[in-house]
LOKEVO-955870 format. One record per residue: x, y, z of N, C-alpha, C in turn; residue number from 1. Coordinates in nm, 3 decimals. Layout:
! LOKEVO-955870
X; Y; Z; X; Y; Z; X; Y; Z; NUM $
...
This chain:
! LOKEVO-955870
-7.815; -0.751; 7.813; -7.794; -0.885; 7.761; -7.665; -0.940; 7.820; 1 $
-7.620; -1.052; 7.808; -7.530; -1.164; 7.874; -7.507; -1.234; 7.778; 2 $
-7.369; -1.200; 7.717; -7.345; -1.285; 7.573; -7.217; -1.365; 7.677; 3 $
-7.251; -1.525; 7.641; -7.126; -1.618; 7.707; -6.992; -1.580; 7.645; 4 $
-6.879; -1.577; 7.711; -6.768; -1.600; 7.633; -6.750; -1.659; 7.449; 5 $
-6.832; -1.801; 7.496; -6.804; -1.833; 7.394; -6.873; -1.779; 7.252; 6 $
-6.998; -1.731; 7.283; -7.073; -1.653; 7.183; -6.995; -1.522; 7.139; 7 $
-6.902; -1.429; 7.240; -6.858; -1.328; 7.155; -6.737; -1.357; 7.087; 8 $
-6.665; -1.526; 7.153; -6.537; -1.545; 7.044; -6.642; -1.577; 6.894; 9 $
-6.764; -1.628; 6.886; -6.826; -1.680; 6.788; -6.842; -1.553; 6.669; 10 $
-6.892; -1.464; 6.800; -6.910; -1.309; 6.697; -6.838; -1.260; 6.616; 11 $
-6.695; -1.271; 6.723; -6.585; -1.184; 6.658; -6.535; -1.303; 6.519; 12 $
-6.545; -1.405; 6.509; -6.453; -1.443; 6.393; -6.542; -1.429; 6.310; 13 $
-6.705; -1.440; 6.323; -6.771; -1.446; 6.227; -6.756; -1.227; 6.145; 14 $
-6.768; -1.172; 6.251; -6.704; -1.082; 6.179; -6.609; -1.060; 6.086; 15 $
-6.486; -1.096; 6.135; -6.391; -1.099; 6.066; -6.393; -1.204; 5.914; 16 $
-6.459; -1.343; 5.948; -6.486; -1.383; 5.837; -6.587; -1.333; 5.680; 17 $
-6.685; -1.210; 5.780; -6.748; -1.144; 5.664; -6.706; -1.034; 5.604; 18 $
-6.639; -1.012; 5.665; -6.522; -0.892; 5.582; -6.430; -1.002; 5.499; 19 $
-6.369; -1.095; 5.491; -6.291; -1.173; 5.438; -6.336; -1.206; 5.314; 20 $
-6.472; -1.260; 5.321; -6.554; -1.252; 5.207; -6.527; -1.161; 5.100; 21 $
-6.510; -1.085; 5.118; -6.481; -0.937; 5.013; -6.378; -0.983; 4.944; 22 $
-6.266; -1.066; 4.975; -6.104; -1.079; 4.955; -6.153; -1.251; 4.908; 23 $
-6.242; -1.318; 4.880; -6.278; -1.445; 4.867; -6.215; -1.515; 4.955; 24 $
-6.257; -1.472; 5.083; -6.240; -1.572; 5.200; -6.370; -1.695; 5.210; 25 $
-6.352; -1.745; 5.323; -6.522; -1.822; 5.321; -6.606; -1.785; 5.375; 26 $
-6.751; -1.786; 5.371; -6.857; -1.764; 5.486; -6.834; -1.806; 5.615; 27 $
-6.869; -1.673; 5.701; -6.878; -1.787; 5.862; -6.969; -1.857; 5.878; 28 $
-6.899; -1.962; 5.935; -7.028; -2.051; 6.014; -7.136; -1.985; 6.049; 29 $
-7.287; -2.092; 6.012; -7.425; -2.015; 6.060; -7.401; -2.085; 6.251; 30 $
-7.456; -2.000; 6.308; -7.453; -2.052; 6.471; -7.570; -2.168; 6.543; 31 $
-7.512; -2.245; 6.619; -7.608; -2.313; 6.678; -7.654; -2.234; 6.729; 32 $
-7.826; -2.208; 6.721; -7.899; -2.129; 6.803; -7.954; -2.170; 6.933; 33 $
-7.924; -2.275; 7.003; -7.988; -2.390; 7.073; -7.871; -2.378; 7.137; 34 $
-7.757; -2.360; 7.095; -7.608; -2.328; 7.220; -7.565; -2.211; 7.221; 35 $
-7.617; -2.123; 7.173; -7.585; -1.989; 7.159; -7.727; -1.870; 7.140; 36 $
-7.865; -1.918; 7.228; -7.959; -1.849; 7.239; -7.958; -1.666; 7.185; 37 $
-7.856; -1.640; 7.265; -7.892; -1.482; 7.270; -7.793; -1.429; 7.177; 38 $
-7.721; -1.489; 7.002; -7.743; -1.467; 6.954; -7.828; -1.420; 6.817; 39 $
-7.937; -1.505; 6.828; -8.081; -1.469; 6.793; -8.164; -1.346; 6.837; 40 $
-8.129; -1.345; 6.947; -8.191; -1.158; 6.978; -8.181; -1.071; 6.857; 41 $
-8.269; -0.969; 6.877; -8.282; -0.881; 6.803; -8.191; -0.747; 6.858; 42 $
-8.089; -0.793; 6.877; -8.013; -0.631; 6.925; -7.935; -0.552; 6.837; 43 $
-7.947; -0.423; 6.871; -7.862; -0.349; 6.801; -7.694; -0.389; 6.876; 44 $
-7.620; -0.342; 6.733; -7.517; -0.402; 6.758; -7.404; -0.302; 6.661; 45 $
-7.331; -0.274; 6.700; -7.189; -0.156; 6.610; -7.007; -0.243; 6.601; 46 $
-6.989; -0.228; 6.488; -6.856; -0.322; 6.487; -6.781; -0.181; 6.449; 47 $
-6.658; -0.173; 6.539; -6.556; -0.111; 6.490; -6.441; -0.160; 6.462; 48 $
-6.363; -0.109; 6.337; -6.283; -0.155; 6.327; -6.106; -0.050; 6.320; 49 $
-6.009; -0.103; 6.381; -5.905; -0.004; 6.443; -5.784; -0.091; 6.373; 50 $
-5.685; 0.029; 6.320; -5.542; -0.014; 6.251; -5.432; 0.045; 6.378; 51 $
-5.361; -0.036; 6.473; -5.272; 0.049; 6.490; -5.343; 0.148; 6.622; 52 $
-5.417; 0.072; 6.678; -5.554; 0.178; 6.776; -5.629; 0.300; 6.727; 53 $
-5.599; 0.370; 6.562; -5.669; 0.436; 6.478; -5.802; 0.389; 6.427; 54 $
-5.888; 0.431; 6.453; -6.039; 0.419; 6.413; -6.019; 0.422; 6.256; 55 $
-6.075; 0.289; 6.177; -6.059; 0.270; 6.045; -6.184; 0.216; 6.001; 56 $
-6.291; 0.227; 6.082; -6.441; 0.208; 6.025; -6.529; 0.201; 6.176; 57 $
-6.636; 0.237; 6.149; -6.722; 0.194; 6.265; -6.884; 0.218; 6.212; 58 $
-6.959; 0.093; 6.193; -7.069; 0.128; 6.136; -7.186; 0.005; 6.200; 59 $
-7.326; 0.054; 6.240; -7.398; -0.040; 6.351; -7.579; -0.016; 6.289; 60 $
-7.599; -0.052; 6.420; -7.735; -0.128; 6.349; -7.779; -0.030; 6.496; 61 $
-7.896; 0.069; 6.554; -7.944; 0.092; 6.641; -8.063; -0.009; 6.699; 62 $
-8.116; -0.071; 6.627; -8.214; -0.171; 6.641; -8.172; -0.294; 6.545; 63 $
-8.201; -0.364; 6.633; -8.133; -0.506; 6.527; -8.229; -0.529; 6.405; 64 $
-8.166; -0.570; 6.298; -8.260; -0.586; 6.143; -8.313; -0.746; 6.137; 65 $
-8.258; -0.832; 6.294; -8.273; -0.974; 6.277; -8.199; -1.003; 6.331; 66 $
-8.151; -1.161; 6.346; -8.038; -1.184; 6.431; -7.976; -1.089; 6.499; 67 $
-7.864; -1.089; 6.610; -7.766; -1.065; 6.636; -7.623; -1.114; 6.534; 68 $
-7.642; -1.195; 6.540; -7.527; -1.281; 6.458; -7.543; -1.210; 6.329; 69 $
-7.648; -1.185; 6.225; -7.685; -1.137; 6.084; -7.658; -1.002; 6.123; 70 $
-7.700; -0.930; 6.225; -7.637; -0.768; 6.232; -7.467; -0.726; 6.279; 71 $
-7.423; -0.814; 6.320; -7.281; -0.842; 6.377; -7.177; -0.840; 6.180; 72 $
-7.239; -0.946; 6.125; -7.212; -1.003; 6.036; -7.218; -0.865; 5.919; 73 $
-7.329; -0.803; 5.898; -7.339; -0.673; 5.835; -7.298; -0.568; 5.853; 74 $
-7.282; -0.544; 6.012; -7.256; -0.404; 6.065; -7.062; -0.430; 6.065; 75 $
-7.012; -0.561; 6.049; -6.855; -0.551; 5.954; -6.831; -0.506; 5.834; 76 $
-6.903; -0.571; 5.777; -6.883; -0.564; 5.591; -6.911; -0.375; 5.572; 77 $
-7.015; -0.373; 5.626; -6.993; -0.200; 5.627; -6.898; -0.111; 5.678; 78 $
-6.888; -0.146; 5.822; -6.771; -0.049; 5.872; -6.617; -0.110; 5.785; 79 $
-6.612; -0.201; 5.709; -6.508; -0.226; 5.614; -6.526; -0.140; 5.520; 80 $
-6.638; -0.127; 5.413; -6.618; -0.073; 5.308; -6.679; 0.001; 5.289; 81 $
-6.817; 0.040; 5.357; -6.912; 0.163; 5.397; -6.910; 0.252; 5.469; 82 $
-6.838; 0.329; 5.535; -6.814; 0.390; 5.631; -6.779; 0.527; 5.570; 83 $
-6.855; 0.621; 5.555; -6.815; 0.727; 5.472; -6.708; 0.810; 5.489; 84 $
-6.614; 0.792; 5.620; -6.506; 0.831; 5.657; -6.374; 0.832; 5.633; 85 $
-6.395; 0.691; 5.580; -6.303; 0.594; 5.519; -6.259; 0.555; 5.382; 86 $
-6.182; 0.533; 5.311; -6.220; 0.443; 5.184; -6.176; 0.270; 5.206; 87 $
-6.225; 0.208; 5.131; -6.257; 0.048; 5.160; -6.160; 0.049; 5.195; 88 $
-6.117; -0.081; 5.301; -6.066; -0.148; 5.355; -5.986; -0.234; 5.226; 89 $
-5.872; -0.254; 5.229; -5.799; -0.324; 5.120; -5.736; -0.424; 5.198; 90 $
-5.696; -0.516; 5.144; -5.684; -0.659; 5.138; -5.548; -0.636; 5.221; 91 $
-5.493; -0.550; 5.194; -5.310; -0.548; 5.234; -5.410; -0.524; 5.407; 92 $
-5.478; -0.435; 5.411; -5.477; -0.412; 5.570; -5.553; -0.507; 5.631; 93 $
-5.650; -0.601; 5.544; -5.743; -0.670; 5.648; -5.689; -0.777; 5.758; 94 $
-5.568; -0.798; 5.730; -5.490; -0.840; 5.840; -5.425; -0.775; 5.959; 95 $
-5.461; -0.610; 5.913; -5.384; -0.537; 6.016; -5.559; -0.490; 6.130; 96 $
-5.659; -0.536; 6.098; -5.726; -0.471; 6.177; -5.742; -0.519; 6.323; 97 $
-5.815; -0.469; 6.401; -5.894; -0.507; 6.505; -6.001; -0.488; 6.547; 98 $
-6.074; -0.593; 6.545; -6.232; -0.557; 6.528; -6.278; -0.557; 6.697; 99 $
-6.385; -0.485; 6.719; -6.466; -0.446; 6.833; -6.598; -0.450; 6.834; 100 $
-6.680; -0.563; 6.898; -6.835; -0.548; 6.872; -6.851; -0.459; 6.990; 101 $
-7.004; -0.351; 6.971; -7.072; -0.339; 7.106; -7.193; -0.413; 7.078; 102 $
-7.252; -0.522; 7.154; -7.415; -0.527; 7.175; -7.454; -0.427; 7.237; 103 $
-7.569; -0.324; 7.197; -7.677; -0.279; 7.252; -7.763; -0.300; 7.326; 104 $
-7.797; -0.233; 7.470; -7.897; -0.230; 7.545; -7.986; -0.152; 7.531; 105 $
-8.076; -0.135; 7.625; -8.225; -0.081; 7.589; -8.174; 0.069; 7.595; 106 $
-8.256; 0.151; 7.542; -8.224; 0.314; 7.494; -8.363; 0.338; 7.640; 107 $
-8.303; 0.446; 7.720; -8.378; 0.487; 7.829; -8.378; 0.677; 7.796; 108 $
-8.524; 0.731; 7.813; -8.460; 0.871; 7.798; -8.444; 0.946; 7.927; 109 $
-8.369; 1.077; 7.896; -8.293; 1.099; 8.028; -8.400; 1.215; 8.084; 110 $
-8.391; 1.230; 8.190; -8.455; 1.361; 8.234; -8.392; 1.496; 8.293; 111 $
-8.253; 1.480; 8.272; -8.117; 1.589; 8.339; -8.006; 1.530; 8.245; 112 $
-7.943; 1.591; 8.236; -7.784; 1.548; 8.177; -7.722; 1.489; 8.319; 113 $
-7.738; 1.527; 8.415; -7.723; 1.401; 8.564; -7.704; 1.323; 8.520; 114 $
-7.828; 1.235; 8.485; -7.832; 1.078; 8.437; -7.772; 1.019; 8.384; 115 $
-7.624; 1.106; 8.300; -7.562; 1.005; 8.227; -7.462; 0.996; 8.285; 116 $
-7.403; 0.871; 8.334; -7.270; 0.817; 8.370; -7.181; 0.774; 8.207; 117 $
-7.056; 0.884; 8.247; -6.971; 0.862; 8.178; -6.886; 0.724; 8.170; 118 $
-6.871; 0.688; 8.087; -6.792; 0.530; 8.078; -6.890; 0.406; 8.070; 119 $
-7.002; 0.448; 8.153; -7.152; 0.330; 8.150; -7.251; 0.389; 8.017; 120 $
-7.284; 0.472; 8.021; -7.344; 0.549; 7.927; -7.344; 0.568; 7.749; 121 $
-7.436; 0.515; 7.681; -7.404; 0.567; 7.506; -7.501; 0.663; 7.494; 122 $
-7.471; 0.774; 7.458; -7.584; 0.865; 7.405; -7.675; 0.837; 7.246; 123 $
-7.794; 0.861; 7.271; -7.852; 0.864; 7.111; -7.936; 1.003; 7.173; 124 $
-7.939; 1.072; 7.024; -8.013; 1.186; 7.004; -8.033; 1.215; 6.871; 125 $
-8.193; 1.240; 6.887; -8.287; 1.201; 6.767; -8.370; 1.322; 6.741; 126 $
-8.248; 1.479; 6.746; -8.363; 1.612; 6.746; -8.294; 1.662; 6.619; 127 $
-8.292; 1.710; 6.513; -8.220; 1.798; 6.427; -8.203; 1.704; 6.301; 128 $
-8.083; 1.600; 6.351; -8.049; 1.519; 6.329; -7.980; 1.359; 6.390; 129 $
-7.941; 1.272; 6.375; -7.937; 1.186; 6.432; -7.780; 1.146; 6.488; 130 $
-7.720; 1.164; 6.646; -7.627; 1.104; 6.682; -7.641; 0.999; 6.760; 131 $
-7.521; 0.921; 6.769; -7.474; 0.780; 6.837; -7.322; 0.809; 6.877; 132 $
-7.287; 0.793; 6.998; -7.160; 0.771; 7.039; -7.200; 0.662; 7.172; 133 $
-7.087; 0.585; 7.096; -7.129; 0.460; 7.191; -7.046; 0.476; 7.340; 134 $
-7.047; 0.403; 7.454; -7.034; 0.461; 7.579; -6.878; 0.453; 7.597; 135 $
-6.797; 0.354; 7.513; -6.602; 0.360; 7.558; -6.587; 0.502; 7.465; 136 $
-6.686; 0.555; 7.379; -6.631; 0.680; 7.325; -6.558; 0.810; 7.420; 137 $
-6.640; 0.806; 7.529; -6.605; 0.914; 7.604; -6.495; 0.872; 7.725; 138 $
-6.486; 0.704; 7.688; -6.379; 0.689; 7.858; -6.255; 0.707; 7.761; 139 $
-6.240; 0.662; 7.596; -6.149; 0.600; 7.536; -6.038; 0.789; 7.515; 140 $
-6.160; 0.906; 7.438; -6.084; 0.989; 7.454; -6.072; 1.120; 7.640; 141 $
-6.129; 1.065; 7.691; -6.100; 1.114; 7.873; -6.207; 1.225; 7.831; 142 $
-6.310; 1.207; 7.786; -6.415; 1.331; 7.827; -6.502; 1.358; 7.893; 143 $
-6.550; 1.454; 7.937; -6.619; 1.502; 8.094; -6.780; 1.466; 8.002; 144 $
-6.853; 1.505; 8.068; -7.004; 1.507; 8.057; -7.017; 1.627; 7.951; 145 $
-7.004; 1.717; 7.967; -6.997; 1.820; 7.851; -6.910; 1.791; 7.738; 146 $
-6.852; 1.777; 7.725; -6.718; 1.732; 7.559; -6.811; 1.593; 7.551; 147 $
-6.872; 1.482; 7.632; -6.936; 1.386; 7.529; -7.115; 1.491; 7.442; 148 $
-7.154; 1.578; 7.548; -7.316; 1.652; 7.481; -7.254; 1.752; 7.346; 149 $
-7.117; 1.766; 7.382; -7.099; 1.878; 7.254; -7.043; 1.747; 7.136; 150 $
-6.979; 1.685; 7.182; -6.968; 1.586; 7.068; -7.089; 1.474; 7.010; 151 $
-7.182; 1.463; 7.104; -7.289; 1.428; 7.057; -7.383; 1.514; 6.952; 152 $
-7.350; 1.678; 7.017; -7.456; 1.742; 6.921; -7.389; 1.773; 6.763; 153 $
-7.264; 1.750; 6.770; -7.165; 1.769; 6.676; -7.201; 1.620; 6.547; 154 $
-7.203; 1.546; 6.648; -7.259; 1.379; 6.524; -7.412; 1.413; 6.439; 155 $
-7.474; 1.474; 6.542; -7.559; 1.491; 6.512; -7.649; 1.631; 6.431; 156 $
-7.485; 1.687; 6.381; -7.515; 1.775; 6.273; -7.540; 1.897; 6.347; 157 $
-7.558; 1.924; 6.463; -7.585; 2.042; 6.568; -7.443; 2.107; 6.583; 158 $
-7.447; 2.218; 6.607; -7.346; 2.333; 6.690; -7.339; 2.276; 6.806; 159 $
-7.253; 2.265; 6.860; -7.196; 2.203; 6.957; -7.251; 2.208; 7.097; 160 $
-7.251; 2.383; 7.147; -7.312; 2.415; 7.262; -7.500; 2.439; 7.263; 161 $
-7.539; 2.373; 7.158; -7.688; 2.344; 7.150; -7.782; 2.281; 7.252; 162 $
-7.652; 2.217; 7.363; -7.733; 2.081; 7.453; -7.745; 2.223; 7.558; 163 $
-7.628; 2.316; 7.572; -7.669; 2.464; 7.666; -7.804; 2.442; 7.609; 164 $
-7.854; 2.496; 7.573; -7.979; 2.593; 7.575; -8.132; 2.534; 7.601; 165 $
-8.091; 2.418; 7.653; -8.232; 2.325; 7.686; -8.198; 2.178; 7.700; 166 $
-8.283; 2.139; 7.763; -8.250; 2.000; 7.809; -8.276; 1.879; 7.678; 167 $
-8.190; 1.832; 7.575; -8.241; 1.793; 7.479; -8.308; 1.638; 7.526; 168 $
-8.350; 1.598; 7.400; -8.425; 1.438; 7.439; -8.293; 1.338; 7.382; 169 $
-8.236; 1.306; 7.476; -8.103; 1.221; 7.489; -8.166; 1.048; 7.521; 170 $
-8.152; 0.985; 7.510; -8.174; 0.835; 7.533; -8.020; 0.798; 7.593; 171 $
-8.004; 0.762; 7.691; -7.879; 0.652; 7.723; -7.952; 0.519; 7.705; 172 $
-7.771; 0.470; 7.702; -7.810; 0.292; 7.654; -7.645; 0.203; 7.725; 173 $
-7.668; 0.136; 7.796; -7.519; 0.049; 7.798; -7.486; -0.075; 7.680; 174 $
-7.362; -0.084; 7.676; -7.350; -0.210; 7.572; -7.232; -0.289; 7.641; 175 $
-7.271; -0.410; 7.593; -7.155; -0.494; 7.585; -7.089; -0.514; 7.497; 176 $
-6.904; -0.461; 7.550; -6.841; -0.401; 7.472; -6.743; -0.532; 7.471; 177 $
-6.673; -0.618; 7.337; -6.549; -0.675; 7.369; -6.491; -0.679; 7.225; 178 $
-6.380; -0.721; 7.218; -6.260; -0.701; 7.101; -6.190; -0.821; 7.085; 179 $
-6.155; -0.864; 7.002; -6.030; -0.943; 6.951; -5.933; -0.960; 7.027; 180 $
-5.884; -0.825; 7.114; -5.815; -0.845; 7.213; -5.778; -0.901; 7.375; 181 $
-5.957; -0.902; 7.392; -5.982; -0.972; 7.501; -5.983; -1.109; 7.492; 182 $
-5.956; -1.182; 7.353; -5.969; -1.340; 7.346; -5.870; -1.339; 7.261; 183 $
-5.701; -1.311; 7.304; -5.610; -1.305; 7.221; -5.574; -1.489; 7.200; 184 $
-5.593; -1.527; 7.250; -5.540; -1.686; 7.280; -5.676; -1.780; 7.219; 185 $
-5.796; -1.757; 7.224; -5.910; -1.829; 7.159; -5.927; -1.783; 7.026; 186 $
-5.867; -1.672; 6.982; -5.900; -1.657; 6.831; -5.777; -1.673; 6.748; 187 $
């Protein structure tokens, strides 16, 4: 997908405005769909949210539930106060965050662990149990192709060196990744 500039400054405040909500902020704006097409897609979509460059929620949609904009909008309010990692997001910090959408691309399955380019690449794996690490996971902490399959099998409730012992059914996916920080001056 090809989200314009102006559609992911649209994303990101509407994020931030649905977490605000919680604190009786206002609703975000609903979007012109007619100037902003390919937020209407049905994509999966993951908002994280970071204090300080510390991971302080991250919670997504693998297939979109509807909109883009309506899964953008949900997949905040959760990684705010749903995120089982976490406890809610409080009012003192919602000013300290920084939010990060990825849009989701199509899930392709792999036929070698070859296939996955590190830094381009999100893994999903759907054997045991269910992982997602989205693709800046592995550039953000410097990991090789092996530390992202053991940390994949690790999300996914597996022993780590599990991806050794057979070629599992891995799906890669690219996303379009941007932040608050890339539109420091428009938001």
């Amino acid at each position: 997908m090809n989200i314009s500039k102006e559609a992911k400054i649209f994303l990101l405040k509407a994020a931030r405005q649905s977490i605000g909500t919680m604190f009786g902020g206002k609703e975000p704006a609903k979007p012109d769909y007619e100037k902003f097409p390919e937020l209407k897609s049905e994509s999966g979509a993951f908002v994280t949210l970071t204090i300080n460059k510390q991971l302080r929620g991250c919670i997504g949609y693998i297939i979109g539930q509807g909109p883009l904009f309506e899964t953008v909008c949900d997949a905040a309010i959760q990684a705010a106060f749903n995120d089982p990692r976490f406890p809610s997001l409080t009012e003192k910090e919602f000013d300290k965050i920084k939010i990060e959408i990825s849009v989701l691309g199509n899930f392709t399955p792999i036929k070698s662990y070859d296939d996955i380019i590190i830094g381009k690449h999100g893994l999903l794996l759907e054997e045991g149990g269910r992982g997602l690490l989205l693709p800046q996971v592995a550039t953000e902490h410097n990991m090789t192709r092996d530390e992202f399959l053991t940390a994949l099998c690790h999300k996914a409730g597996l022993y780590g060196n599990y991806w050794k012992e057979r070629v599992l059914k891995i799906k890669t996916f690219t996303a379009e990744v941007f932040s608050e920080d890339d539109f420091k001056e428009e938001l």
